[in-house]
N, C-alpha and C positions, 0 to 999 in steps of 0.2 A: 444165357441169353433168353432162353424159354423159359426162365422163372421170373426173371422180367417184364414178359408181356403178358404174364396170364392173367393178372389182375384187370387188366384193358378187356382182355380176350372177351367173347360173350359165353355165356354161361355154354358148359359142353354137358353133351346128352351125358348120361347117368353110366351106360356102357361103356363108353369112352373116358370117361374118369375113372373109373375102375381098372380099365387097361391101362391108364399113365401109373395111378399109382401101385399097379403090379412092376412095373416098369421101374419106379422111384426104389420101390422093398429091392430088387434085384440088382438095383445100382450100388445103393448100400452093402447089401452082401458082398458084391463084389469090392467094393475099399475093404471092405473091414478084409479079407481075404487078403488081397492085397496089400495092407498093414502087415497081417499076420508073414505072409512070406519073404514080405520087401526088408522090414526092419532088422532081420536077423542078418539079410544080406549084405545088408550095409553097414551094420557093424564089421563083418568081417572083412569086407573091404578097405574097408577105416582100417581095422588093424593091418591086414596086410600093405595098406599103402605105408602106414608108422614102420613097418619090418624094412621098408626098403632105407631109411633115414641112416644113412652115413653105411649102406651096405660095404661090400668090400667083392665089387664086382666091378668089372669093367664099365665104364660110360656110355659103351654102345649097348652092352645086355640091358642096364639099369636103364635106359631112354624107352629101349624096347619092352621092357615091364611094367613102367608106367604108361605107357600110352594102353599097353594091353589092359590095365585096369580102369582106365578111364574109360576106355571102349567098354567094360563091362559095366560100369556106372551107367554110363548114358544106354548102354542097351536096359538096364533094370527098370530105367524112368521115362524111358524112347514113351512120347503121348500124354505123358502126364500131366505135362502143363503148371506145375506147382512151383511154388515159391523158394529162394534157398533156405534149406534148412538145416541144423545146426549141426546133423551129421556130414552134411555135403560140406560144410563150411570145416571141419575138420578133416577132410578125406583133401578135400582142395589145400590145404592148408601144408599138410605134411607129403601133396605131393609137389608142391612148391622146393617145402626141404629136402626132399627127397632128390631134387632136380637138377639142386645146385651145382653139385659135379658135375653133370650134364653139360652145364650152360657155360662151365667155365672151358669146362674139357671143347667144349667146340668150338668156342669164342677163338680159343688157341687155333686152333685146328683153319678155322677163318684167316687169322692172322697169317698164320704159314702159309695158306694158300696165296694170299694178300702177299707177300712179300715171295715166293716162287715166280709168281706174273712180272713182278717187277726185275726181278733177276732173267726170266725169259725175254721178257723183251730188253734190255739190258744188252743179252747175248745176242739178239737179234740185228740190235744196232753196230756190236761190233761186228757182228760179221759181214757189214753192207758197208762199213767203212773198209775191211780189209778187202771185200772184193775188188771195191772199186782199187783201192790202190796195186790189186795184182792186171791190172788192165793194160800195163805198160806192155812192150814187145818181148819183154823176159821176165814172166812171171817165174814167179819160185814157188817150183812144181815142188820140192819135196814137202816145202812148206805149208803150201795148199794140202796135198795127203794130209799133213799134221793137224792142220784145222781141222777138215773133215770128219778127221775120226776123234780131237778133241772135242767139238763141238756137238757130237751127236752123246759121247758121253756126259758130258757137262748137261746136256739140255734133259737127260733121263734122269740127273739129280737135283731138277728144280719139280718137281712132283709132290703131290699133284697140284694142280690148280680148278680156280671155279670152273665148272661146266658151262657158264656164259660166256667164258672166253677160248676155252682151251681149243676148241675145232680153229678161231679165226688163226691164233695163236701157232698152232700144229699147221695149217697150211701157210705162214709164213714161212716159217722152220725151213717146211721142207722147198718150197718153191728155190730157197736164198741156196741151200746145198745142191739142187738139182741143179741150179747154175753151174757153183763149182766144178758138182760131179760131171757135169757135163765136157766142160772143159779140159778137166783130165782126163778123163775118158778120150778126148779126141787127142790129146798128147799122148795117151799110152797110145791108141793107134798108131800114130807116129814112129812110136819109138819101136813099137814090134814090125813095122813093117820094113825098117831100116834094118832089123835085125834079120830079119827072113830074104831080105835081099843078099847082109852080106854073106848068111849059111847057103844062097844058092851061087854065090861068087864062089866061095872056098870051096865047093864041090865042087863046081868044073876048073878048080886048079889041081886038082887031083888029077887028071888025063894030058894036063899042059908036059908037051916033051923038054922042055925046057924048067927040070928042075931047080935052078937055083933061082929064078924067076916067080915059079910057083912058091918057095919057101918066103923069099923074100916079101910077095904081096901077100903073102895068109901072116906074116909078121905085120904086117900095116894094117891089115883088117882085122886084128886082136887088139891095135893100140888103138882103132876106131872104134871098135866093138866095147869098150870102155868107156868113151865118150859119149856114147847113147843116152838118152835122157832118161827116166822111169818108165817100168813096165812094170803090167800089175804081177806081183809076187806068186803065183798060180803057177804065172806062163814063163816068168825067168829061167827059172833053173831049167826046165824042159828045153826051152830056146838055146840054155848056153851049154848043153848036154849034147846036144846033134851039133852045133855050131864046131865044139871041142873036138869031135868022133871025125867029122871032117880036115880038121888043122891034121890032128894026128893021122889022118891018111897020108895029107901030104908030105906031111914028115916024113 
């Protein structure tokens, strides 16, 4: 831009043109310099980007080595302002070829996630159709467990999905199981506190002086104790361990 105007310019004192064109000789120097150290660079870059052409490396290393040399391309000409030139046009060229696996290996990798979301929400649907239909006064409590724990494994093998969806997606998931869990959760309360009532019955038939009365009703509260609906698997056995140690007193 300032060899442009100097023509216009008015004539510059004699000092001062002396000083640009000391200015001019050192700009020079410095291309030719920069010729000398740039050109050898980018042969070898050229070559090393040809080295990557049909490597026999994974698609995420090989993504990651090209970008790393591109970054060292543009760091070598970071300012320079210059036009493409026939080295750059080949270094561009074979990391094109070079890429190709890249861009199919992810395209898949797109797709899969593309088709995870759809099977996520998919799953999400049924499991708002089956809540609603356990809404009646006799839900099917073992059945519900069964969902629960199908549904959380099912849902860890549609992975992974795009990151623009997966948070909305994930708190669906969970909001639609906290429902359920919720609900069973308040039936195993239920059922363990049926359970801890009849172990405090069958203890004080242990002290009743009328033994055949006592045997009789700890026989009625074992074919009840039966009947009990689900409790979580933890606290079962422990419940039916004290419950048993009490019958057999009164035996």
């Amino acid at each position: 831009a300032i060899a442009e105007k100097l023509p216009q310019a008015p004539a510059l004192p004699e000092w001062y043109a002396r000083q640009l064109q000391q200015i001019d000789d050192k700009l020079e120097e410095l291309k030719d310099w920069k010729t000398f150290r740039v050109a050898p660079k980018q042969a070898e870059l050229v070559q090393r980007m040809q080295s990557l052409v049909g490597a026999d490396i994974s698609p995420e290393e090989l993504a990651r080595q090209i970008r790393k040399l591109r970054d060292e391309w543009r760091t070598l000409h970071r300012g320079a302002g210059e036009e493409p030139t026939p080295e750059w046009q080949q270094f561009d060229e074979a990391a094109e070829r070079a890429y190709e696996p890249c861009r199919e290996h992810f395209a898949r990798q797109a797709e899969q996630r593309k088709e995870n979301q759809q099977r996520r929400e998919a799953l999400l649907e049924r499991l708002a159709t089956f809540a609603a239909g356990q809404d009646g006064e006799q839900p099917d409590w073992p059945l519900i467990r069964q969902v629960i724990f199908e549904a959380r494994q099912e849902w860890q093998q549609y992975a992974p999905v795009d990151q623009s969806v997966v948070k909305l997606l994930q708190a669906r998931f969970r909001a639609q199981l906290d429902e359920l869990q919720a609900r069973l959760d308040a039936e195993y309360a239920r059922n363990v506190q049926a359970k801890r009532d009849m172990i405090a019955r069958v203890a004080e038939l242990a002290t009743l002086e009328d033994t055949r009365q006592a045997i009789e009703e700890s026989k009625s509260l074992q074919r009840a104790w039966k009947a009990v609906g689900l409790v979580p698997r933890h606290q079962d056995n422990a419940l039916w361990e004290e419950f048993r140690r009490h019958c057999d007193a009164v035996f």
